[in-house]
py3Dmol code that shows the C-alpha trace and the ligand (Angstrom):
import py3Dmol

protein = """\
ATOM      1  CA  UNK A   1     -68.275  63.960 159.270  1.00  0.00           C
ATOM      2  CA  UNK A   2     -70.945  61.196 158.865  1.00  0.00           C
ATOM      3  CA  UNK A   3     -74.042  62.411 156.825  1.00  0.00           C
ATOM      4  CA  UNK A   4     -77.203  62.750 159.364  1.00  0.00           C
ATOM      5  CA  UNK A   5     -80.762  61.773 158.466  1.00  0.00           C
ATOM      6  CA  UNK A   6     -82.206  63.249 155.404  1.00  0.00           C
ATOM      7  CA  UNK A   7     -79.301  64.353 153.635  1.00  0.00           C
ATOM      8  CA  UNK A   8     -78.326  63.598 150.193  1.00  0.00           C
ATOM      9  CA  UNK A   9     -75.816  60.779 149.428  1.00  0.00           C
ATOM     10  CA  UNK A  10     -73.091  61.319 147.504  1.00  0.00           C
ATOM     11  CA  UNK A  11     -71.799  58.372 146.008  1.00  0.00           C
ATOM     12  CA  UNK A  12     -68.155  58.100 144.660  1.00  0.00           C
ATOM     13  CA  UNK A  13     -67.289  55.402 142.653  1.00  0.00           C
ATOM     14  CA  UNK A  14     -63.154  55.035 142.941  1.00  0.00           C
ATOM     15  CA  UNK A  15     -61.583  52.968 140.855  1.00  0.00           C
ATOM     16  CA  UNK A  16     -58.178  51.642 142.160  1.00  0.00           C
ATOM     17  CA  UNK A  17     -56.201  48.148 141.795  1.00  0.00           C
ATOM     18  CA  UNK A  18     -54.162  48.764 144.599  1.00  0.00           C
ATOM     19  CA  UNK A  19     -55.764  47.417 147.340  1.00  0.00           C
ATOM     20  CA  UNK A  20     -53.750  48.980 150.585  1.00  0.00           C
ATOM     21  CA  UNK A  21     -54.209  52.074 148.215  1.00  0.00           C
ATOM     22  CA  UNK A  22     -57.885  51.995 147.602  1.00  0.00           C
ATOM     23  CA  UNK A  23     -58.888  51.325 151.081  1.00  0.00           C
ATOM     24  CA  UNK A  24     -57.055  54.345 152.300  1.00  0.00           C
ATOM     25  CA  UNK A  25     -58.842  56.330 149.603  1.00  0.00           C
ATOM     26  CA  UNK A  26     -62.491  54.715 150.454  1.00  0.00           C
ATOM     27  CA  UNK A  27     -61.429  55.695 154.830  1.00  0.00           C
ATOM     28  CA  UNK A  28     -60.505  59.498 153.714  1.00  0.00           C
ATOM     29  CA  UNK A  29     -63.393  59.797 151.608  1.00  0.00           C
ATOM     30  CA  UNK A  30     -66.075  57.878 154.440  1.00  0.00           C
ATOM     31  CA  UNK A  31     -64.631  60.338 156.811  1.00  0.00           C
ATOM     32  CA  UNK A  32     -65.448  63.417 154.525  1.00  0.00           C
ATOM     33  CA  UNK A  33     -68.935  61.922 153.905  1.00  0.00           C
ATOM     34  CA  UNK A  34     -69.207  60.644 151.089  1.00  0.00           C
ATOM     35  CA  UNK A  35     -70.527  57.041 150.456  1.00  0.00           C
ATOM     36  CA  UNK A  36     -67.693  55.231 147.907  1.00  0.00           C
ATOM     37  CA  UNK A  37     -67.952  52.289 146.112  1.00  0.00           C
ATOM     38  CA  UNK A  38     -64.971  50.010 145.122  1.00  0.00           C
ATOM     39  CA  UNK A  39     -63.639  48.293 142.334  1.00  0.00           C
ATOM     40  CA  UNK A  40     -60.408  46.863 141.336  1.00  0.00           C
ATOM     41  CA  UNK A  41     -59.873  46.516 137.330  1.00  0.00           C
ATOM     42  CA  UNK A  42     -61.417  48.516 134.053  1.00  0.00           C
ATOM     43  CA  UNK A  43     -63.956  46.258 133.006  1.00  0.00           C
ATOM     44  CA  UNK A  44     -65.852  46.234 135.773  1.00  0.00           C
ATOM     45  CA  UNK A  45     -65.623  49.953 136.190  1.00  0.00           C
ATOM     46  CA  UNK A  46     -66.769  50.702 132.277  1.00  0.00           C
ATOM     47  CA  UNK A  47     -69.810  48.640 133.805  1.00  0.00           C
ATOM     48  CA  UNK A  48     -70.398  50.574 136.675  1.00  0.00           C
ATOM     49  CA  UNK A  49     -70.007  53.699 135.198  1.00  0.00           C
ATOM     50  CA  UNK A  50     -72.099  53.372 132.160  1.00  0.00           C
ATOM     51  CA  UNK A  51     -74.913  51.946 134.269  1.00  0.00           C
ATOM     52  CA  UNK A  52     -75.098  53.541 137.286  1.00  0.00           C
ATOM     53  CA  UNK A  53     -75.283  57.016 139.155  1.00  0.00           C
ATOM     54  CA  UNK A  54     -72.261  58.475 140.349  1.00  0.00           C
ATOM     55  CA  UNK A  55     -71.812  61.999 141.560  1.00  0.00           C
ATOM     56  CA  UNK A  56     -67.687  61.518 140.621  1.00  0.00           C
ATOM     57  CA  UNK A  57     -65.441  58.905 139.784  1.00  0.00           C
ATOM     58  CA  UNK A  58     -61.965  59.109 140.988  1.00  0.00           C
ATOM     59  CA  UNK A  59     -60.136  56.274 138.208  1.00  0.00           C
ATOM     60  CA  UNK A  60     -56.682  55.015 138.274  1.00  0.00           C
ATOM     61  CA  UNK A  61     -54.885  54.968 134.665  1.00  0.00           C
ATOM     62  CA  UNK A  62     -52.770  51.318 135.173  1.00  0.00           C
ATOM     63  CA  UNK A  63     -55.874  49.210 135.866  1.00  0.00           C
ATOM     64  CA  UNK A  64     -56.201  45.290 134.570  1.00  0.00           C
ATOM     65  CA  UNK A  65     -58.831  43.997 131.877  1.00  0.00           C
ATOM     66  CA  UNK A  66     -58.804  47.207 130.594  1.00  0.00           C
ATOM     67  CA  UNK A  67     -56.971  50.490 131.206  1.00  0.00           C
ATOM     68  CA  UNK A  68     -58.250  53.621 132.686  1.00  0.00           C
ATOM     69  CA  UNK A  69     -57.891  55.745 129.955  1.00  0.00           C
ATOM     70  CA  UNK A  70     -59.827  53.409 127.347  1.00  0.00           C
ATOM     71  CA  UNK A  71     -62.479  52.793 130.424  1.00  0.00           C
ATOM     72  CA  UNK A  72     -62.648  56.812 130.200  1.00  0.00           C
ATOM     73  CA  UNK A  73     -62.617  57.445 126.822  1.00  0.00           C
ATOM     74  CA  UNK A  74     -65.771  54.553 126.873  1.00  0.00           C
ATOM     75  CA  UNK A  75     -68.139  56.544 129.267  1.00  0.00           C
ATOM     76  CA  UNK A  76     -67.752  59.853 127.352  1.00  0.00           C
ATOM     77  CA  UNK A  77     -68.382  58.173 124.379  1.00  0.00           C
ATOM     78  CA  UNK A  78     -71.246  56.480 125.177  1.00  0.00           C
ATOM     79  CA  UNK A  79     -72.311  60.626 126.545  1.00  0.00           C
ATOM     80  CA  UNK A  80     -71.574  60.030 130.243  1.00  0.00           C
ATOM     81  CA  UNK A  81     -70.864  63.389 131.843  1.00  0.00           C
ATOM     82  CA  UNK A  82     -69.642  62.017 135.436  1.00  0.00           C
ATOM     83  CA  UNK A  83     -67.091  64.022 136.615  1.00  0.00           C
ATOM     84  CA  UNK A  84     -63.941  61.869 136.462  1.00  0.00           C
ATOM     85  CA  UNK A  85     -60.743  62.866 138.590  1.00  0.00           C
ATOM     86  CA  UNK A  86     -57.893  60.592 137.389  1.00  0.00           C
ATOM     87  CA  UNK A  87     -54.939  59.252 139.207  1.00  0.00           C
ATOM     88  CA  UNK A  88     -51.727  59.484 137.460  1.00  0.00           C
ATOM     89  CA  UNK A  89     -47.874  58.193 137.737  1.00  0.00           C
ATOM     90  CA  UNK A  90     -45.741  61.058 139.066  1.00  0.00           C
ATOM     91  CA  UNK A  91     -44.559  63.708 136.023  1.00  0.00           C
ATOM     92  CA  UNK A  92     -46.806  61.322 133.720  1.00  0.00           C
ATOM     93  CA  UNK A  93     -47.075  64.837 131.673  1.00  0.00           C
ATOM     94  CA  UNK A  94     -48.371  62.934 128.384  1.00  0.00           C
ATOM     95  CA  UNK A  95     -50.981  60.909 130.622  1.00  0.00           C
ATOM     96  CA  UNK A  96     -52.574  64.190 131.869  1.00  0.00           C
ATOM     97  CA  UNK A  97     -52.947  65.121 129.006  1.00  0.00           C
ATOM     98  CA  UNK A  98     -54.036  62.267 127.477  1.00  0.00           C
ATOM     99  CA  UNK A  99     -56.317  62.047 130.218  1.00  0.00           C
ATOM    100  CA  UNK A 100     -57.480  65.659 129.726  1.00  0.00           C
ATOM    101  CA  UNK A 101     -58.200  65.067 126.354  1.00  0.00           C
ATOM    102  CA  UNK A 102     -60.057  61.949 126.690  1.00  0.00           C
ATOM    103  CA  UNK A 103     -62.657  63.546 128.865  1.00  0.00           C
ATOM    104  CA  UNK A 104     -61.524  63.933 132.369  1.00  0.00           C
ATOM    105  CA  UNK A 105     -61.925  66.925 135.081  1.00  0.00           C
ATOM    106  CA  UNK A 106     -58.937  66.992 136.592  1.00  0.00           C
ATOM    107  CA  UNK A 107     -55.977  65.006 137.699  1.00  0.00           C
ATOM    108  CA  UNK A 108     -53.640  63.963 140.731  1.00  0.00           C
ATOM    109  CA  UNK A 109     -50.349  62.619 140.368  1.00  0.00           C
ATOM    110  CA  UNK A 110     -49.418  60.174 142.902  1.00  0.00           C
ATOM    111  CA  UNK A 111     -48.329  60.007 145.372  1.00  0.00           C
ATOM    112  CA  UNK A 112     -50.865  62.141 147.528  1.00  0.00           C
ATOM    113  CA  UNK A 113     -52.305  63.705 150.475  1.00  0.00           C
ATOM    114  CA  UNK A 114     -55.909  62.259 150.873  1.00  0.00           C
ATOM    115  CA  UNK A 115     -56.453  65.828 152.116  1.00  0.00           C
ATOM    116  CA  UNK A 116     -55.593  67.255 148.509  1.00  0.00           C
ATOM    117  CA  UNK A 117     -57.732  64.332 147.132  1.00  0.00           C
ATOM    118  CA  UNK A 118     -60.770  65.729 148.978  1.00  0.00           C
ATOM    119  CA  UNK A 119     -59.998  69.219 148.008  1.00  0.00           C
ATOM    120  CA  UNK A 120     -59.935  68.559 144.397  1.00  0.00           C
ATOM    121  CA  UNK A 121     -62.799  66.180 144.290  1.00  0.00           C
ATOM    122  CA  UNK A 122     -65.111  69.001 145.844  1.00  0.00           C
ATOM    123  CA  UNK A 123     -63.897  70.844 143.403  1.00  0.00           C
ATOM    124  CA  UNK A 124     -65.003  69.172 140.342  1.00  0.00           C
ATOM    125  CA  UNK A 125     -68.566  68.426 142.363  1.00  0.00           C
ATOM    126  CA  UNK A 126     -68.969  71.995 143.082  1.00  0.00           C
ATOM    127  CA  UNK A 127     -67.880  72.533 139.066  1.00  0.00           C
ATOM    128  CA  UNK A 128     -70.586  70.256 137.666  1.00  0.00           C
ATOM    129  CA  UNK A 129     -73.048  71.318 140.330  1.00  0.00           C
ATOM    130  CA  UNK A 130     -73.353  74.599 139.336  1.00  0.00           C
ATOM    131  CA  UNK A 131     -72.459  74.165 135.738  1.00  0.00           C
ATOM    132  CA  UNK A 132     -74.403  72.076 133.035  1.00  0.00           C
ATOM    133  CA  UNK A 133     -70.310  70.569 131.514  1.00  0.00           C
ATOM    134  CA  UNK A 134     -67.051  71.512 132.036  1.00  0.00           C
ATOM    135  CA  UNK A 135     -67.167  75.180 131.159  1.00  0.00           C
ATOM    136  CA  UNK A 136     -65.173  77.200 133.465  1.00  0.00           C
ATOM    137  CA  UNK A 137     -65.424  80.969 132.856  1.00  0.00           C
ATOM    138  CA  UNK A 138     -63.658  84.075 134.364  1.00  0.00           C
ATOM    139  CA  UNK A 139     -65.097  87.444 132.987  1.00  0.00           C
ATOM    140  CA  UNK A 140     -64.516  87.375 129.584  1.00  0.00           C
ATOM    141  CA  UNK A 141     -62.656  84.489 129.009  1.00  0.00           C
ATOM    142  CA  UNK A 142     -64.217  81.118 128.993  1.00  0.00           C
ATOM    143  CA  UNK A 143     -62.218  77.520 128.815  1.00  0.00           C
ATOM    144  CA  UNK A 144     -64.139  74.141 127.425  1.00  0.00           C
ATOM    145  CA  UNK A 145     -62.238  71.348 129.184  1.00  0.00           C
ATOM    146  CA  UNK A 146     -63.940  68.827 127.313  1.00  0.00           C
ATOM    147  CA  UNK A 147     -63.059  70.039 123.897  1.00  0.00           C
ATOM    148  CA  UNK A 148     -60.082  72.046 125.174  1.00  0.00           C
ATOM    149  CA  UNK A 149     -61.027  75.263 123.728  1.00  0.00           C
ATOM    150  CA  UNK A 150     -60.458  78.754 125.189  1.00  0.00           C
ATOM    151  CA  UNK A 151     -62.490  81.851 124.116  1.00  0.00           C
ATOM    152  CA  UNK A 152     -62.030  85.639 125.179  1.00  0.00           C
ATOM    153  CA  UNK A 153     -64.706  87.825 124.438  1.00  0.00           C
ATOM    154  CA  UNK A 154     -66.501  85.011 122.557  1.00  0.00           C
ATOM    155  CA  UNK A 155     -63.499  84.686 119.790  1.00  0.00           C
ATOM    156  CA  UNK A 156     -61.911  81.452 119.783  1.00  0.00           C
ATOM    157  CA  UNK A 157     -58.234  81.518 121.026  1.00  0.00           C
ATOM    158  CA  UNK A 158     -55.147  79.240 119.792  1.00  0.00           C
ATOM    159  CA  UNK A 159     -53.088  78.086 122.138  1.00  0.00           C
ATOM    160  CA  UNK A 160     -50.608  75.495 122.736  1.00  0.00           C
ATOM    161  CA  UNK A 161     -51.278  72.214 125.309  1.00  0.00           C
ATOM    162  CA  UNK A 162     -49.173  73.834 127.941  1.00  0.00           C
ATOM    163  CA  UNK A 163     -50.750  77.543 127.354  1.00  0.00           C
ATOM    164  CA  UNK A 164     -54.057  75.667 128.191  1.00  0.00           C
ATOM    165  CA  UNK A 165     -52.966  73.907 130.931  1.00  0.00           C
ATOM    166  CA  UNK A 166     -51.468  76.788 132.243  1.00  0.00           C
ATOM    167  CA  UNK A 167     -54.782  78.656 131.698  1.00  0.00           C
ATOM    168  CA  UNK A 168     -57.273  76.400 133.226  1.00  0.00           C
ATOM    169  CA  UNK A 169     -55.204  75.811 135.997  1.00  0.00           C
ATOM    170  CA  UNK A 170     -56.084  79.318 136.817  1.00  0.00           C
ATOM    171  CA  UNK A 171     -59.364  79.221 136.136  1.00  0.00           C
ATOM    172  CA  UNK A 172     -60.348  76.341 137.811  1.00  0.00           C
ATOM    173  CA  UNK A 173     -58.965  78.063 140.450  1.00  0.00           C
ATOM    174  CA  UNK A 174     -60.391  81.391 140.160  1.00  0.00           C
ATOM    175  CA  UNK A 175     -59.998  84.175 142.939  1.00  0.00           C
ATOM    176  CA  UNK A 176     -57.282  82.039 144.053  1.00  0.00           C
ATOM    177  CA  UNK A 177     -53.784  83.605 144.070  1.00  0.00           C
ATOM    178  CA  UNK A 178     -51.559  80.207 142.974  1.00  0.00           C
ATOM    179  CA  UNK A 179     -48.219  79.670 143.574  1.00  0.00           C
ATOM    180  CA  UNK A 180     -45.288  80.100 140.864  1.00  0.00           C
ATOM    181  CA  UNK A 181     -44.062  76.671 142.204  1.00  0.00           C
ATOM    182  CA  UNK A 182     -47.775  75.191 141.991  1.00  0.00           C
ATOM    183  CA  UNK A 183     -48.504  76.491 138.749  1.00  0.00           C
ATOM    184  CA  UNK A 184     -45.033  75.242 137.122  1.00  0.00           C
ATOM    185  CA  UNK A 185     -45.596  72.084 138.802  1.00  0.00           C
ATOM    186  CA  UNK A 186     -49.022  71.641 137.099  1.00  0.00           C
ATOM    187  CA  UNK A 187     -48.339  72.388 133.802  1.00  0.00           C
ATOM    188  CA  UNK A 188     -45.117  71.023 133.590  1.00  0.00           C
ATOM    189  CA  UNK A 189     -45.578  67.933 135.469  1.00  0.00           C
ATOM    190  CA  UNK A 190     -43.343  67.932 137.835  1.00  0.00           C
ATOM    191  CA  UNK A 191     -40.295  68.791 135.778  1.00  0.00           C
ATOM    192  CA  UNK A 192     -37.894  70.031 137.952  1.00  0.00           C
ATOM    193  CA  UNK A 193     -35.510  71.224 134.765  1.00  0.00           C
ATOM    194  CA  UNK A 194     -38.722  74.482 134.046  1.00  0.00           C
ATOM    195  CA  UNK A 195     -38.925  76.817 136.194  1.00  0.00           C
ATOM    196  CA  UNK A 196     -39.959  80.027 136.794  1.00  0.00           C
ATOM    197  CA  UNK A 197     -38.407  81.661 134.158  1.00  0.00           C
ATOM    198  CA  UNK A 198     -40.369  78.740 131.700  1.00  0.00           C
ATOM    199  CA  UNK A 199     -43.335  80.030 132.961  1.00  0.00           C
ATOM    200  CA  UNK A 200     -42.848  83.972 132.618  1.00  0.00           C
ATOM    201  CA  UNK A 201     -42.362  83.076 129.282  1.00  0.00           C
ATOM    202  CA  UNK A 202     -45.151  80.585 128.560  1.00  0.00           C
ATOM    203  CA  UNK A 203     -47.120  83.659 130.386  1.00  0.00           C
ATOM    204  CA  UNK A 204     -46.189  86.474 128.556  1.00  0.00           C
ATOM    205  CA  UNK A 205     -47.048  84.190 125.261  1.00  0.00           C
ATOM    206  CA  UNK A 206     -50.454  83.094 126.840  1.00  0.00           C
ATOM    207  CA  UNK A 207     -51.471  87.623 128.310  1.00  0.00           C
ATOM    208  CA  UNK A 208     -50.909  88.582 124.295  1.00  0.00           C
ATOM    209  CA  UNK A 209     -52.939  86.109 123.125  1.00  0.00           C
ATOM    210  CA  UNK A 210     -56.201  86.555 126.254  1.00  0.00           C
ATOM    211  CA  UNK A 211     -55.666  90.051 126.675  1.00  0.00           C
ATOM    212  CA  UNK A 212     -53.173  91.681 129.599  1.00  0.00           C
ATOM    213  CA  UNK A 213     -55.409  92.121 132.367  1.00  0.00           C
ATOM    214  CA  UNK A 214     -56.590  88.794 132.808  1.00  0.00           C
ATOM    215  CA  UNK A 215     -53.865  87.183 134.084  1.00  0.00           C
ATOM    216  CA  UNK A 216     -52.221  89.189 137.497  1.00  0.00           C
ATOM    217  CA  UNK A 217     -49.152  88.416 138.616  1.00  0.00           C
ATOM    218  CA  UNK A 218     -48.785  89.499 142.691  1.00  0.00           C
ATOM    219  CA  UNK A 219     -45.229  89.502 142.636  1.00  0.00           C
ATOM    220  CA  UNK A 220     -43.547  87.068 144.995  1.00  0.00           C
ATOM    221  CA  UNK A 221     -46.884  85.323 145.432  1.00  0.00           C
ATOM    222  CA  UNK A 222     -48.020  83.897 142.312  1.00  0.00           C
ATOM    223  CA  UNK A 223     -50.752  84.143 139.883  1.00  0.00           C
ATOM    224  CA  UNK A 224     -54.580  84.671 139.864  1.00  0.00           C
ATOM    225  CA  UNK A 225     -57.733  84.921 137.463  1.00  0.00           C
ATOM    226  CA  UNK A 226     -60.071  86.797 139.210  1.00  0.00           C
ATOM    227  CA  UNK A 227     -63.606  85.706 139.087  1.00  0.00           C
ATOM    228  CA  UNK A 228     -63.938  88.965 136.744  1.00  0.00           C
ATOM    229  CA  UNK A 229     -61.110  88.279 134.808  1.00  0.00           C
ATOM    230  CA  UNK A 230     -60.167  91.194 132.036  1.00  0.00           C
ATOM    231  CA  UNK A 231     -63.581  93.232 132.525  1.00  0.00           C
ATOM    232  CA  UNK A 232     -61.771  96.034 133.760  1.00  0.00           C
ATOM    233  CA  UNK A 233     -58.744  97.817 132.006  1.00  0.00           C
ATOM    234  CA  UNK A 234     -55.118  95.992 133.687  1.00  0.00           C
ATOM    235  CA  UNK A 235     -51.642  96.126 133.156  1.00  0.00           C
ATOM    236  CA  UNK A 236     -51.448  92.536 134.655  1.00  0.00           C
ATOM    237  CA  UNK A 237     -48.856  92.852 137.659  1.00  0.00           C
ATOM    238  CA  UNK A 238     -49.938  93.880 140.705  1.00  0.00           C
ATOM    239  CA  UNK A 239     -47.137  94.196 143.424  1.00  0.00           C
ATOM    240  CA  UNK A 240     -47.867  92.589 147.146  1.00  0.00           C
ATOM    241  CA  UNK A 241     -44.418  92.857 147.845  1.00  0.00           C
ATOM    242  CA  UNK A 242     -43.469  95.914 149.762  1.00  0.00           C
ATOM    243  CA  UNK A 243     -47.002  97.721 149.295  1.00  0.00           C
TER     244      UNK A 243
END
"""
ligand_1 = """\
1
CA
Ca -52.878 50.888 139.163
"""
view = py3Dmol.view(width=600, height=400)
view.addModel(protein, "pdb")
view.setStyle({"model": 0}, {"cartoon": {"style": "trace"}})
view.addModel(ligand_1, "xyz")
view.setStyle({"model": 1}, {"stick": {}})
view.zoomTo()
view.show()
């Protein structure tokens, strides 16, 4: 879809050292209609970023001159909010989180489907179109992915890294019933070893601390936050299955 006469460009900067890689990336992303700049090492993309106007930045963590996460960590510091969806090695679990932490929207583990690239990158444009940072919220539970912090009812929540990740998986992805085997995959980075039985229990631990209703299980589906998550009394399981 090429963009016709008038309409807005949206200009991705994607910052990739693999060069077969990279080009494949800048065809997908041409085709979906966006206008994408290149560049191979993290120097160069600090530079870019800090100076000019990107609607999202899709950065690789193993870059030369300087590596993603530093590059990252460099453009939030200085207060740039550009969305940032970072490319990571396959069940890199501390690098996601690393990568969370330093500042970034969201994460794909390579190797991937251009197609999924897309997906997520319109997600994280629609996310900081309509909102002024990173603040996802689902009824009465709210998640700040920049500082990592999760509140129900406007009361800070504790939770552990993988609690969170668990969490904002859902909320990022609101509405949406997820998949057990998506969900496990996310937060547990693609560690075969947890399963579904990990992640009853890391969601039983995580409904007692947000409150029952807000997390619904449709059994033999998955899981969803609905967009009005916990405003309305739940026991949290809804069957599908056989209704
Ligand atoms: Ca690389």
């Amino acid at each position: 879809m090429a963009l016709s006469e008038g309409e807005v460009e949206v200009r991705i900067l994607v910052v990739e050292d693999e060069a077969a890689l990279a080009e494949d990336v800048r065809t997908a992303l041409e085709q979906a209609g966006f206008t994408v700049e290149l560049c191979a090492d993290g120097e160069t993309a600090w530079f870019k970023g800090d100076v000019e106007e990107y609607a999202a930045i899709i950065l690789d963590l193993g870059l030369p001159t300087l590596d993603g996460l530093s590059v990252l960590k460099r453009w939030r510091q200085a207060g740039r909010s550009t969305p940032v969806l970072i490319l990571t090695a396959r069940g890199g679990w501390s690098e996601r989180v690393e990568g969370i932490d330093a500042g970034a929207d969201d994460y794909l583990p390579k190797p991937f489907q251009t197609e999924e690239l897309i997906a997520r990158l319109h997600a994280i444009l629609r996310r900081s179109a309509g909102k002024a940072s990173s603040v996802l919220s689902a009824g009465r539970v709210v998640v700040d992915a920049r500082r990592m912090r999760v509140t129900v009812d406007g009361k800070a929540v504790a939770l552990t890294p993988l609690e969170y990740r668990a969490l904002a998986y859902l909320l990022y992805h609101a509405g949406r019933v997820v998949p057990a085997v998506e969900l496990v995959d996310h937060v547990y980075g693609g560690d075969d070893a947890r399963g579904q039985n990990t992640l009853d229990v890391l969601l039983g631990r995580l409904r007692r601390k947000v409150g029952a209703g807000v997390i619904v299980t449709h059994r033999g589906f998955g899981y969803v936050v609905e967009e009005e998550a916990g405003l309305s009394p739940g026991e949290g399981v809804e069957g599908r299955d056989g209704a």
